[in-house]
N, C-alpha and C positions, 0 to 999 in steps of 0.2 A: 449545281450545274455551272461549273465554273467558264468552260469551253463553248461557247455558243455556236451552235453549227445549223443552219438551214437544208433539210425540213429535218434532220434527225432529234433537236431538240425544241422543236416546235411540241407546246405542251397540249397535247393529245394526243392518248392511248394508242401504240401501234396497233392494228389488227394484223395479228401475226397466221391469220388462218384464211384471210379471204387477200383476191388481186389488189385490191386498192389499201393502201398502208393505210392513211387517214381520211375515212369519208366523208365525215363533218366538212373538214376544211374543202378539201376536194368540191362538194358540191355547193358552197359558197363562191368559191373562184370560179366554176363552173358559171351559174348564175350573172357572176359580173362579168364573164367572158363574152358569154350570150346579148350582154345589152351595148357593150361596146363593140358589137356586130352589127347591132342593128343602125349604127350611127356610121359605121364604116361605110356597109352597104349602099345607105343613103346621101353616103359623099361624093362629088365629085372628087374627081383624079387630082391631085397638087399636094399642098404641105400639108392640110389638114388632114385628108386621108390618110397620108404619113405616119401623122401623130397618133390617130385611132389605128392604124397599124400595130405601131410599138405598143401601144398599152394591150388590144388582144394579145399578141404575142407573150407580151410579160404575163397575165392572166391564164395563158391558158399553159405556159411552160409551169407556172404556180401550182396550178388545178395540177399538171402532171405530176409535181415533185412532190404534192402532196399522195399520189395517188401510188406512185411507186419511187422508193429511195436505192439513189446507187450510190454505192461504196465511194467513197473520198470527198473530194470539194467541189467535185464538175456542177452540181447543181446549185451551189450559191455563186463559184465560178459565172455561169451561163445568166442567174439571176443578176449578178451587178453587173454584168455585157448589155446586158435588155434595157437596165435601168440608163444604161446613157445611151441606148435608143432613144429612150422615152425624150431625155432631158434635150438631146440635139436636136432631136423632130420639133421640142415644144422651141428651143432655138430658133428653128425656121420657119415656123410658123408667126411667130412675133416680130420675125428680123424684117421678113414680107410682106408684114402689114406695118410693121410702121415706116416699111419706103427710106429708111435712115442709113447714113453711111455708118459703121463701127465705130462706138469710142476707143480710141487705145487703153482709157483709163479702164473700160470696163471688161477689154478684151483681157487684160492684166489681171482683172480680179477673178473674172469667169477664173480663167486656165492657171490661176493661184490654187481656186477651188476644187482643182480636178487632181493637182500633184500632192493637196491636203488629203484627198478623198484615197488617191492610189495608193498614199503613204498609209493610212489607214486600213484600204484593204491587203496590204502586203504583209503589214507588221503587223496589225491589231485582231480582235475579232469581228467578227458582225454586226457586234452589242455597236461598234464604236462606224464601221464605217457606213452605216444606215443614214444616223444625222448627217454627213458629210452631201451623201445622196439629195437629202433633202434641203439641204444651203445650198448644194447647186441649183435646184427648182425653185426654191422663194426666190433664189437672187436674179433669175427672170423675171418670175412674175412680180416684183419690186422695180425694176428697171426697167420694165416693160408695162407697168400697171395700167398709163394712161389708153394702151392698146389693147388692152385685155378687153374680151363681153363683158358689158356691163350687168350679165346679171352674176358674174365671177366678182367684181369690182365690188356688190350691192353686198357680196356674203364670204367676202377673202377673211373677216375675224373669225366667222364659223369655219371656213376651210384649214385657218391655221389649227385652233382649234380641236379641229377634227384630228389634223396631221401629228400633234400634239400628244394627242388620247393615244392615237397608237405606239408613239413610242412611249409612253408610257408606260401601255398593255406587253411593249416585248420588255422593256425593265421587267417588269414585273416578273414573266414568264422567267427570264433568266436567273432570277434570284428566288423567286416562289416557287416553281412549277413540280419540283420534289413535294415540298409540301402539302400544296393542292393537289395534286393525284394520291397521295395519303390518303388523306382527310376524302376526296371522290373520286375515285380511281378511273372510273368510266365516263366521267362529265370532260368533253372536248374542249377546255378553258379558251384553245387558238381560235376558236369560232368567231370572238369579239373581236379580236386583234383584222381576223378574213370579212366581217361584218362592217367594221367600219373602214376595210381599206376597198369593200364595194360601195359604200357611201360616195369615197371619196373620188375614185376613177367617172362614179354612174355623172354625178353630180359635174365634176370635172367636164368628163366630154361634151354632155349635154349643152353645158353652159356655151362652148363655142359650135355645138351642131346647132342649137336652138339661133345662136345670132346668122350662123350662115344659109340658115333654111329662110330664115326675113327676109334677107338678100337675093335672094334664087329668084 
């Protein structure tokens, strides 16, 4: 699987005979979709709802690409559009709480890391421009640390961690996943990879719905 392409070479089994291509995954995103509903709902109106915005969004455009694949790139296309949803909401939301005028120095690095990221989704595969995605998010939540909830603060080596295990779990996929459908042709391997990136979203919103609910 030399060509990495979202969700076509996501390792589990297509069902080639019923509406939903992959329902493992499918009903995994589903599930995280539903819980970062329930924080949405619960939010007032401003940057935070925002943010639990873009991550349903990304969640449930997931849940769909799992659910049905269309012919070319529109769907990892639409998936890295979502992803700097996410990253510019989680922007504004730390920009407003910590009440700070911009650094330039940091302005530089951000929008260093966005022309790294584009240069990678243009030229590379997916394999490559995932980590970029995700150096733009630590490099928030790093520069922004002292504003973060503290109960994100109490558990950022588990979230790295966590963010970690998954790229891992898609190396893997990408170099394994022949293999392992071999060896178990009907076992949905992508599950782990959808299991811990509901760990990470659930855990994630929670941590600033749980500080803003103190506050109310």
């Amino acid at each position: 699987m030399n060509n990495f392409l979202f969700p076509f070479n996501t390792c589990e089994k297509i069902n080639k005979h019923g509406f939903i291509q992959q329902p493992y995954s499918a009903i995994i995103n589903g599930i995280s979709a539903i819980i970062v509903l329930y924080f949405l709902l619960y939010t007032k109106l401003g940057p935070l709802f925002f943010l639990f915005l873009s991550i349903f969004i990304f969640q449930i455009y997931h849940m769909f690409s799992h659910m049905v694949h269309i012919d070319g790139n529109i769907q990892t296309n639409t998936i890295h559009m979502i992803s700097y949803l996410i990253n510019f909401s989680l922007f504004y939301v730390l920009y407003e709480k910590s009440n700070q005028n911009l650094n330039l120095y940091f302005l530089f690095l951000y929008f260093f890391l966005i022309i790294v990221d584009l240069y990678a989704f243009f030229h590379l595969s997916t394999i490559y421009f995932i980590p970029t995605q995700v150096t733009l998010l630590v490099f928030l939540l790093v520069y922004y640390f002292k504003y973060l909830p503290n109960l994100l603060k109490q558990n950022m080596p588990l979230l790295l961690v966590n963010i970690s295990i998954i790229y891992g779990l898609v190396l893997n996929e990408k170099y394994n996943c022949e293999n392992m459908l071999e060896m178990f042709p009907n076992f949905p391997f992508h599950i782990f990879i959808e299991i811990f990136g509901l760990l990470f979203f659930s855990f994630f919103s929670y941590s600033f719905y749980r500080e803003n609910a103190f506050k109310e």
